[in-house]
TIKETI-166344 format. One record per atom (N, C-alpha, C): residue number from 1; z, x, y; atom name. Coordinates in steps of 0.02 Angstrom, whole numbers. Layout:
<rs>
R    nr       zz       xx       yy   atom
R   NUM        Z        X        Y     CA
...
</rs>
This chain:
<rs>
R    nr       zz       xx       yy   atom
R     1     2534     -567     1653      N
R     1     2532     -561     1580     CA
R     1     2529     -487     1563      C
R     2     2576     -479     1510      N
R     2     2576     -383     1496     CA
R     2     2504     -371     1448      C
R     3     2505     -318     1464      N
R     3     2421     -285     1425     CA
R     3     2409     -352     1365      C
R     4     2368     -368     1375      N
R     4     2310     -419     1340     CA
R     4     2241     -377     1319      C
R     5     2232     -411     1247      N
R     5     2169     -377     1227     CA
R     5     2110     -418     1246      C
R     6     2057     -372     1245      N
R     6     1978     -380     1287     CA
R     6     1959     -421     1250      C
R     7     1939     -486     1283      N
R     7     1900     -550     1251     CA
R     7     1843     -519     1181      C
R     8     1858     -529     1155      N
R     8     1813     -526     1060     CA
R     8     1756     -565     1042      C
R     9     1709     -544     1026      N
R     9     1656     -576     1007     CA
R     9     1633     -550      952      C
R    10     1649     -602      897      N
R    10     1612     -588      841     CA
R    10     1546     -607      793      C
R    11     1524     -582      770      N
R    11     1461     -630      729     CA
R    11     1438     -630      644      C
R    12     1408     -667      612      N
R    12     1397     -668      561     CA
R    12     1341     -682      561      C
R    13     1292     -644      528      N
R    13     1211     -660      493     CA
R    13     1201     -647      433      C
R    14     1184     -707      405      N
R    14     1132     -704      340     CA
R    14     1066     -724      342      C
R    15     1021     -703      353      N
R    15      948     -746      348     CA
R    15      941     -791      270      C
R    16      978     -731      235      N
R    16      962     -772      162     CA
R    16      988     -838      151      C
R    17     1033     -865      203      N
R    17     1037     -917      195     CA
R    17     1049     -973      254      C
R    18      993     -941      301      N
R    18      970     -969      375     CA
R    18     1055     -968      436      C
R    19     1100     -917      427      N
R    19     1164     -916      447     CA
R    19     1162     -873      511      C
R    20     1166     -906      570      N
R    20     1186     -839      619     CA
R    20     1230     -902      667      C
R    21     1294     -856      658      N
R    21     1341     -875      682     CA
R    21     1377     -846      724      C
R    22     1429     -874      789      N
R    22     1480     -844      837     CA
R    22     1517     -875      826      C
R    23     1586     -823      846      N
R    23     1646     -830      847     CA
R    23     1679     -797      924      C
R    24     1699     -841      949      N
R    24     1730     -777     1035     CA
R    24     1811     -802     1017      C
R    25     1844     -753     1056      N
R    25     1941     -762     1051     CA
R    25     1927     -720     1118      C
R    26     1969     -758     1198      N
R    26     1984     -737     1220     CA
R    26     2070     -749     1254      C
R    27     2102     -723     1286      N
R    27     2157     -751     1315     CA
R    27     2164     -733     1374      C
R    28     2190     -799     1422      N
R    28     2195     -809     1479     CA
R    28     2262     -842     1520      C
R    29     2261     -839     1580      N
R    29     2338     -842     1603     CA
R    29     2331     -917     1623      C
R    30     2364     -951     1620      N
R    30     2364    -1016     1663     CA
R    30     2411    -1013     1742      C
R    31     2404    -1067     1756      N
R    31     2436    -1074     1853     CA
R    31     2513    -1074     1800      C
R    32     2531    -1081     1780      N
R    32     2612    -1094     1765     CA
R    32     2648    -1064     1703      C
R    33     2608     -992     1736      N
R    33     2644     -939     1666     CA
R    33     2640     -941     1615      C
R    34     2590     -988     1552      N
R    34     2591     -973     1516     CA
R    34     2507     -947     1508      C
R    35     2507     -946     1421      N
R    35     2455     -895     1411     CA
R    35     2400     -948     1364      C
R    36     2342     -968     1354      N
R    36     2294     -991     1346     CA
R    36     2245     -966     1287      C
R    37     2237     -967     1231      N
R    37     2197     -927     1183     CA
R    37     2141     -974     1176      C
R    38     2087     -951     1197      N
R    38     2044     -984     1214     CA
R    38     1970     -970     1128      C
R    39     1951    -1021     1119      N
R    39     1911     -994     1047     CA
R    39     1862    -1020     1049      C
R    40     1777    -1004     1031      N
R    40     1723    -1047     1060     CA
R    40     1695    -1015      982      C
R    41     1662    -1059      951      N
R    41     1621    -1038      902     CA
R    41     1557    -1098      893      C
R    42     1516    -1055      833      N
R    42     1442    -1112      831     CA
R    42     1374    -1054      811      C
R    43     1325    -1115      824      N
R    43     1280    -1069      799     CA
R    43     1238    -1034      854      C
R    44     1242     -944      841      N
R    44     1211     -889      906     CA
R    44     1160     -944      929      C
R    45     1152     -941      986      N
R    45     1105     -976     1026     CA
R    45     1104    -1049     1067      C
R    46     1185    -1069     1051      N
R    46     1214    -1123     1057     CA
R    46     1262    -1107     1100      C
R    47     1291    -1182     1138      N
R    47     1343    -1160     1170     CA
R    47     1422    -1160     1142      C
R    48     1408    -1198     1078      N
R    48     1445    -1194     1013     CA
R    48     1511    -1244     1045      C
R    49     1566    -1245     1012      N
R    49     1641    -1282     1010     CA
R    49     1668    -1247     1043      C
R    50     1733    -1266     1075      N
R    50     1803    -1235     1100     CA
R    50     1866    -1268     1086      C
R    51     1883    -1218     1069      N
R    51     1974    -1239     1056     CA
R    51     1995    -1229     1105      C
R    52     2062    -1220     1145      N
R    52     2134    -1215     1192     CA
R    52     2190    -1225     1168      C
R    53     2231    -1147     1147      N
R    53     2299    -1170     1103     CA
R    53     2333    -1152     1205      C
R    54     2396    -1158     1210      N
R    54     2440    -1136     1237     CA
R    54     2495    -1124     1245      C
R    55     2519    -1069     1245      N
R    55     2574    -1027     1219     CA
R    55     2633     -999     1282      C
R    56     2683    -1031     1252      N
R    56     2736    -1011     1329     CA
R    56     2739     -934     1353      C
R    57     2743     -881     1274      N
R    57     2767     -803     1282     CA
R    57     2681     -784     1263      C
R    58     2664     -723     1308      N
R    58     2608     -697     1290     CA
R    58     2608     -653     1212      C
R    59     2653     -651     1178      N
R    59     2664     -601     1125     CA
R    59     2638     -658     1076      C
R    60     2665     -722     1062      N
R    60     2654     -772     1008     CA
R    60     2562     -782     1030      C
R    61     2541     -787     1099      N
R    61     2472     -793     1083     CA
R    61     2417     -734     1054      C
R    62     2447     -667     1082      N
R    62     2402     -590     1060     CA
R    62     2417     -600      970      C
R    63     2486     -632      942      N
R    63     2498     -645      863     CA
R    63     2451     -660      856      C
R    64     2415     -723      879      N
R    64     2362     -785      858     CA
R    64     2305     -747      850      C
R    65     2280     -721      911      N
R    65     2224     -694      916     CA
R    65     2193     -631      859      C
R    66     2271     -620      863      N
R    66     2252     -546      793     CA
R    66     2270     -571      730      C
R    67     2287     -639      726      N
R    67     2287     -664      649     CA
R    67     2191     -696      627      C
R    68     2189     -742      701      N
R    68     2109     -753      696     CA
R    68     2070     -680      677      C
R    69     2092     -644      721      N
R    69     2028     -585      697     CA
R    69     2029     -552      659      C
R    70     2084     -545      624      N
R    70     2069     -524      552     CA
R    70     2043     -571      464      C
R    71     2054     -632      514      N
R    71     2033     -703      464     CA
R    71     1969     -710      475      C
R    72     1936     -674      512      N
R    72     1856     -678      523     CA
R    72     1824     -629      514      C
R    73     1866     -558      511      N
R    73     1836     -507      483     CA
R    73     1835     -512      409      C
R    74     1887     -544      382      N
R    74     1876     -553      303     CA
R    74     1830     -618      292      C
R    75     1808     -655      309      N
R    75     1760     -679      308     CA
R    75     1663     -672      314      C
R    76     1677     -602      333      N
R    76     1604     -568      356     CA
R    76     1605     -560      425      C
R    77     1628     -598      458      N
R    77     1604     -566      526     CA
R    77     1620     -514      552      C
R    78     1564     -470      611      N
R    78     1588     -426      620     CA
R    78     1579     -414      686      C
R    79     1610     -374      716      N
R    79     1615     -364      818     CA
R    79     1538     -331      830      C
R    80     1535     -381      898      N
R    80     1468     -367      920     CA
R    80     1481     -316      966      C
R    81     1443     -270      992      N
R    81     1435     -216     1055     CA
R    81     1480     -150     1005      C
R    82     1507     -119     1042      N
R    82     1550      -62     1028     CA
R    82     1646      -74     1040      C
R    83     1633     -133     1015      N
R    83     1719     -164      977     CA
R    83     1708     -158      889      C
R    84     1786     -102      891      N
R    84     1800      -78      816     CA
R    84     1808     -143      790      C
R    85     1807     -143      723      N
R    85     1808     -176      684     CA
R    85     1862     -197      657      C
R    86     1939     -161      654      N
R    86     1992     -146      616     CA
R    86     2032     -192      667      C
</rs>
């Protein structure tokens, strides 16, 4: 798979209204060439949900991944550790 971006972890807190939430996007290769966008969300402290899209060309899944993460940055969430934000 050509350069792939670093698995994402994002989060959202509000206490004001008891909210702490995750969001992860990572992507991964499967045994038969294609590419895997893998999505786990729920509440921090949980082992939360998972999705599995899979995608024949790695370019249509890195689309996905950077349409999710900007649909969750406009939503409030924001990258945990020292992943930009943009």
């Amino acid at each position: 798979m050509p350069h792939s971006p670093a698995p994402l972890h994002l989060t959202r807190r509000d206490p004001s209204c008891n909210m702490s939430r995750f969001y992860a996007l990572s992507l991964e290769p499967t045994l038969f060439g294609e590419v895997m966008l893998i999505r786990t969300w729920g509440r921090i402290g949980t082992s939360g949900q998972v999705k599995v899209q899979t995608f024949t060309q790695p370019a249509e899944a890195i689309d996905a991944l950077d349409r999710l993460r900007h649909q969750k940055l406009k939503r409030g969430y924001r990258a945990e550790g020292n992943i930009a934000d943009a």
